[in-house]
N, C-alpha and C positions, 0 to 999 in steps of 0.2 A: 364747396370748392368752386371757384370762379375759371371761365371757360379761359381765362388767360395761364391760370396758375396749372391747368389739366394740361393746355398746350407744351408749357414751359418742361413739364413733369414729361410727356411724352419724348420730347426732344431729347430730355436728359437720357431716358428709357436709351430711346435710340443709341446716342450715340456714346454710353456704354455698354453696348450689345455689341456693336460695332466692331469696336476699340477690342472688344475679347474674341470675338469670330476671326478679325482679318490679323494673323499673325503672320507681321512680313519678317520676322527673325529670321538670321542665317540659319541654315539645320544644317550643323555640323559637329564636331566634337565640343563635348561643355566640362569646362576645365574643374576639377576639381580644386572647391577655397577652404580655407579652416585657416588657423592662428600661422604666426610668422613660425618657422623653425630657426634653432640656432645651427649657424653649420657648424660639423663635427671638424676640427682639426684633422690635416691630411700631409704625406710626406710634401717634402718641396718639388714643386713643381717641375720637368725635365725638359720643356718648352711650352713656351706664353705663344697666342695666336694674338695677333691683335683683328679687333674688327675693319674691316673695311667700311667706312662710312658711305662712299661716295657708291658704293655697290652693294649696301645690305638697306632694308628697304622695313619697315613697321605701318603697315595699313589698318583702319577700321572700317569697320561700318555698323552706322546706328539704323536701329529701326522704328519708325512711328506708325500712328495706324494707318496712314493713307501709303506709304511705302517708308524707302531708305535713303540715308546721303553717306558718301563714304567720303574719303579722306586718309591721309598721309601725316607719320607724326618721325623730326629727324631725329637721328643716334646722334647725339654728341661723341660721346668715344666708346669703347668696350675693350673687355681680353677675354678670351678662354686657354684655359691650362689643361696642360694634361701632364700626367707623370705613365713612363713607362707606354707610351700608346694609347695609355686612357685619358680619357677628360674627367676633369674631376673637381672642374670647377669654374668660375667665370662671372663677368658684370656686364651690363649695357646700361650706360646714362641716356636717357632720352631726356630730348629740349622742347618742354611744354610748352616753351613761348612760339613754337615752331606748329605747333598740331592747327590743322587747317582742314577746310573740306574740299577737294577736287570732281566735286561729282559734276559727271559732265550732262546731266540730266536736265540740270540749272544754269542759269546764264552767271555772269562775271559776278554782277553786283549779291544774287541770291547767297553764292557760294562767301564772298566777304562779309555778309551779315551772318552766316551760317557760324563764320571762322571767329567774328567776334564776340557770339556769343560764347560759344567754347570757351573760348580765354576766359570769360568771363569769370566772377562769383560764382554764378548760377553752373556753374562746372567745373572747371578743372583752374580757376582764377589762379592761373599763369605768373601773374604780376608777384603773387604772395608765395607760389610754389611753382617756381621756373623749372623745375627739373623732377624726374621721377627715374627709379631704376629699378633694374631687376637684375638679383644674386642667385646666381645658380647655387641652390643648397646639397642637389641630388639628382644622378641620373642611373638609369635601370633598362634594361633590355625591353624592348615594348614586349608587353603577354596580349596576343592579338584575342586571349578567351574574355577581358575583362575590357571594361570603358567604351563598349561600342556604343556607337549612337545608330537607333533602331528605322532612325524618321529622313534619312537622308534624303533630299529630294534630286531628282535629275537637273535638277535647274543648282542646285547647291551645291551639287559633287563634285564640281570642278574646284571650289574652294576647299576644300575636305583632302589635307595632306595624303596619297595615297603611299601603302606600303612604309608605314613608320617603322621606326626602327630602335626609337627608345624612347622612355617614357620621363621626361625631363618635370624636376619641383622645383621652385624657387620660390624668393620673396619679392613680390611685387606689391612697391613701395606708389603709393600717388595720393599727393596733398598731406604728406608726410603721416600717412597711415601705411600699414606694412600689414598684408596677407601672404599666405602661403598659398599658390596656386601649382598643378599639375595636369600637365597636356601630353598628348602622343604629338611626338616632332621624327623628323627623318634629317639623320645626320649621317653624315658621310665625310670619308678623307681621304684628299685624292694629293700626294706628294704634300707640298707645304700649302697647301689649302683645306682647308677648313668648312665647313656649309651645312648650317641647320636651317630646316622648314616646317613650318607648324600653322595651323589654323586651326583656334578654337572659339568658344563664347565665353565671356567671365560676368558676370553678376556687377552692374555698377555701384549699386545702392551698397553693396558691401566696404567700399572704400569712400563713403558718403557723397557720390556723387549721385544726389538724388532732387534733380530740380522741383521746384516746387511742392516741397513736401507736406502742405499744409492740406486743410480738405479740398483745395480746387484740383481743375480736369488739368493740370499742367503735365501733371508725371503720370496719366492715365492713357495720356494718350503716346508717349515716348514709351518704348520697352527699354526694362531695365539692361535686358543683353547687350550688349556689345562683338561685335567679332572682332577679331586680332588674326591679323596674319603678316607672320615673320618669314622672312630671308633674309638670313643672315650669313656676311662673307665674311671669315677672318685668315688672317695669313699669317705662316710660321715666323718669328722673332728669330730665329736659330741665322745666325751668318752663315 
């Protein structure tokens, strides 16, 4: 073996040692995925909330080995129902062609090549699948004995919904694949307002968003996590 090829071999060594030691993932709750559910037929609804767009807000943040960039993706429209007091059910369209990164860590230009790769193929290619949603299938009292996440860090807590309040499934739909995901969110109703909040991780490669999936360091050095963090305003339809 030639002192080039030992070099090259050590480099590699390195920097996936690296790539597995420095985990800048958010440590927060990690949402439970498995297969889409069908939702179960339910009475008709007693009042529609609609969402507020211009005041409910859908954040990410990815993480690679050297850190993170975060960013902001828009609601096109939403509703949540409820029959009798309860919710029990509900949609959010988000506009792919909208997902961008605002991280203020980088300057103008970094954050615009950031944003078109996103759009891209190599991601979430926007052009082919402008839109993605998510269908509330199921909501349940949060059980605060189960879904803990053990690893929270003082630097993460602040992301980490505190004091949930129920344990929200749906189908989230992206590049027209549909999984069943479930996270702790905190919901609240306050007169004709409406307001869920949640922060979790979900697994990207599950909805095949898995850049460079071949044997290069492309998606070795990208975590496949994701964070998500929802606020969500809706308001009562009732005259």
């Amino acid at each position: 073996m030639g002192k080039k090829t030992r070099h090259l071999l050590l480099q590699l060594g390195l920097l996936l040692f690296v790539a597995s030691a420095c985990d800048t993932t958010v440590k927060t709750d990690k949402a439970a995925i498995g297969d889409a559910v069908v939702k179960e037929e339910r009475a008709a609804p007693t009042d529609t909330f609609a969402v507020d767009t211009a005041r409910s807000e859908i954040t990410w943040i990815g993480a690679k080995m050297t850190g993170r960039h975060n960013g902001v993706i828009d609601i096109q429209q939403g509703e949540f129902y409820m029959t009798n007091g309860l919710v029990t059910g509900g949609n959010i369209e988000m506009n792919m062609a909208t997902i961008r990164s605002a991280d203020k860590t980088i300057d103008e230009k970094s954050n615009q090549k950031l944003t078109t790769h996103l759009r891209s193929p190599d991601f979430f290619d926007s052009e082919r699948y402008p839109g993605a949603s998510f269908e509330l299938t199921g909501i349940a009292p949060y059980d605060s004995t189960t879904g803990q996440s053990s690893n929270i860090t003082p630097k993460d807590s602040e992301l980490r919904v505190k004091n949930p309040s129920h344990r929200i499934t749906g189908n989230l739909t992206i590049r027209s694949q549909t999984k069943s995901v479930s996270f702790p969110a905190r919901v609240t109703l306050a007169d004709t307002l409406l307001r869920a909040k949640a922060n979790f991780n979900i697994d990207r490669t599950k909805w095949g968003l898995v850049y460079r999936s071949d044997n290069s360091l492309g998606d070795k050095t990208i975590r496949a996590e994701v964070n998500i963090g929802l606020d969500i305003v809706a308001i009562s339809q009732k005259p």
